[in-house]
Structures are given as C-alpha cells and as structure tokens.
C-alpha positions, 0 to 999 in steps of 0.5 A: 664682308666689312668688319665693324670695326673698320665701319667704326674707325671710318665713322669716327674720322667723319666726325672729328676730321683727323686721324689723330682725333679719331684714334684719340676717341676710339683709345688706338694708336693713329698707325693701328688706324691708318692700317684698318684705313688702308684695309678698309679701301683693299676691302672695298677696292675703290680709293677713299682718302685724299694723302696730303702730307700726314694728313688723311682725308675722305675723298668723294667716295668716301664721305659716300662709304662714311655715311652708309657706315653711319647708317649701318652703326645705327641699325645695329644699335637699333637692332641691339636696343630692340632685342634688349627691350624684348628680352627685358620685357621677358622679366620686366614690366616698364611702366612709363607715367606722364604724372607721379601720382599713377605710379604712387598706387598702380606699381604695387597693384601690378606687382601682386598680379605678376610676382615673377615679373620686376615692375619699374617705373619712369616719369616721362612727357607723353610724347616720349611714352608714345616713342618709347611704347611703339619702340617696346621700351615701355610694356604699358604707359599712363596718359591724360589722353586717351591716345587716338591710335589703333595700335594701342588699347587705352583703359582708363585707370584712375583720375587726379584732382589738384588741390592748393595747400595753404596755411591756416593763416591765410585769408583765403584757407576757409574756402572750399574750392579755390580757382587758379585766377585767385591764386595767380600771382602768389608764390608756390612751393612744388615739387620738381618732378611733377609730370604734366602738373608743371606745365598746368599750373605755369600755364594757369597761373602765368603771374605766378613763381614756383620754388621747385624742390627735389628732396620730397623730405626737403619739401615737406619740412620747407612747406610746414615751416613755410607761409607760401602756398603749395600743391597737393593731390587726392591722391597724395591726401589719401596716402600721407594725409594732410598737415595739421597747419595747412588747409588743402583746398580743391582747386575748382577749374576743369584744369584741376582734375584730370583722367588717367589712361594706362595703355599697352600695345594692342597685340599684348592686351591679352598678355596684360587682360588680368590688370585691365580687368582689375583696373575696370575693378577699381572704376566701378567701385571708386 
C-alpha cells in the first residue's frame, strides 16, 4: 500500500522539476523528501529517478508513477468535495442564479418552507450552475433556459423585464416603452454583479459604455446625482421603488423580458415538491 503523502511529494516534484523546489512548497526539508523519494521506489520495487550530482530527476518509470499519483490526487478531492457536498446538502440549500433578482425574493420563500435548513445563494453564468447541479454542489439552480435534460426537472419560477432609468430631464423620460437601438450609444451607469443582464445589454446596445459599480449604495447615490442613464428591473421597482428624479421606462424589445426556470436534479424533486407546488402557487395568480 502507497501512503499519500509519498503520491504527494512525487506529484510536487512533477511540477516544479527539483527536489529543493517541492520540499519549499510542501514546507519539509529536502532530506526528509529525498527519504520518502527513496521509499516511494522500495515500495514500488522499480527505480524512478535519474542521480545527476545532487540533482534528482524522474526517470521513464517515473514520470509513469507521477501521472497516476496525479490522477489519484484528483479522485480524493473529487471524492472529498463530492461526500462534502452531500453532507452540505443535509443542512444546506445551495442556490445558484444566473440573475440577481431570483434571488432578491425566491431565498425568503424557501427559507419558510425549510426553517431547519440554511438557505445560501451564489450568482454564477448557466454553464457553471448546470456544472455544479450535476456535480451536487448546487440543490437547485435558476436558469433563463429551460435546460433540455432528463436528468433535471425545470418549473418555472417567475419572469423579469428590464427597464431604463433616466432622468426627468432627458428628451426621451416621457416615453412609455423605449428600445435598446434609441438608447445605443449612451453611457450607462450599472451595476457589476448583474447575471446574464451584462451580456444583454452589451450585445444590445454594442455603441454604448457601462460604468460598473460594486457598492449597490454607491450606485444608488451616483445614479440620483447623475445625468446618464441607468437600469432597473420590475423586480427592483417592486421591492426599493422608484426615485423620485428618475423615469423608469420598459424597454420594449424581446431581449428585455426574460423567464426564470428554478431546477433541481430529478431524483430530489419529490424532496423539494412543496417549493414546486408554491412556485406553481405564484404562477397562477401573478
């Protein structure tokens, strides 16, 4: 049996080529390595290193022993991250959004059907949310796609639509809806933690520059003491309101209104069947 901490000290002189090297990043002495290098070959029973001087290098056989000790490095923290996540997941619900404003309402809702459970929150793209729900690390994630997989049950949970804040002053604040191609090329205050909103915009209005902010109180003085633009959401009207020196306008294109889908992997839809129903609740009256 190979203990670890030889696969460990063998992987480290891999990567960094010199014994003095790895004994540096593993915090051990170069002699205590060079004795589990010695061990390392007892063990196995086949020479793994080329003596030049004072210099120790791998050898054919065991550059060959160094990537399977790299690969079985990998398995144990795969092993250790999967059994974390399950126990996590024993008092914890995870939930991963592509968008802010999902998890400006839906995390309260969730928390008063599972009082015993820790509700947390991340914002990710929704190629890392599908990673990380297949992976266990997410209980349930919150996509603008309905995910085309039968390993994972969607249920719609809400929609969004964004609007353009603009200062009374400006020729276009009477409107009632505005498009993005009469706002391209304007400057815009926005917020920087903004899900797949940053790309719509960008892609949208290609002409135009985005002041990003990471205070949301910055933002919020910056923008009632500011003459550019800004975004807003239904969703951010409904819960802060509106300011009194802005006009907040739909903006009418297709990209502006999106659906939210809250997903979970299929074998743990029955665990999470109240908080589908609620949100099938919500639908039907919204």
């Amino acid at each position: 049996m190979i203990e670890m901490y030889l696969l460990e000290q063998l992987d480290a002189l891999a990567q960094h080529g010199t014994l003095i090297a790895a004994s540096e990043i593993l915090h051990i002495t170069q002699p205590s390595m060079s004795r589990a290098m010695r061990k390392l070959e007892e063990t196995i029973g086949v020479p793994l290193f080329e003596h030049k001087g004072n210099r120790l290098t791998l050898n054919e056989y065991g550059r060959i022993a160094a990537e399977y000790a790299r690969r079985i490095l990998d398995s144990q923290d795969e092993m250790v991250s999967r059994i974390r996540a399950l126990e996590r997941s024993k008092r914890t619900i995870l939930l991963g959004s592509c968008a802010p404003g999902p998890l400006m309402e839906l995390p309260s809702l969730l928390s008063s059907l599972y009082p015993d459970l820790t509700i947390s929150t991340e914002l990710r793209t929704e190629e890392e949310l599908l990673t990380g729900l297949s992976e266990h690390v997410y209980q349930m994630i919150i996509l603008i796609h309905k995910p085309e997989n039968a390993n994972i049950r969607a249920h719609l949970c809400g929609e969004e639509h964004l609007f353009c804040g603009l200062p009374l002053s400006h020729p276009l604040a009477k409107k009632k809806a505005i498009s993005f191609s009469e706002m391209d090329g304007e400057n815009f205050l926005m917020a920087s933690e903004v899900g797949f909103w940053d790309q719509v915009v960008r892609t949208q209005m290609p002409h135009s520059r985005f002041l990003l902010q990471n205070d949301p109180s910055a933002l919020s003085e910056l923008v009632s003491s500011s003459s550019l633009p800004s975004f807003a959401t239904d969703i951010t009207l409904r819960l802060y309101g509106r300011m009194a020196d802005r006009a907040f306008i739909p903006f009418s294109d297709t990209a502006a209104i999106t659906q939210y889908w809250c997903c979970c992997r299929k074998e743990e839809e029955l665990k999470y069947l109240a908080w589908f129903q609620l949100l099938e609740r919500r639908a039907n009256t919204a």
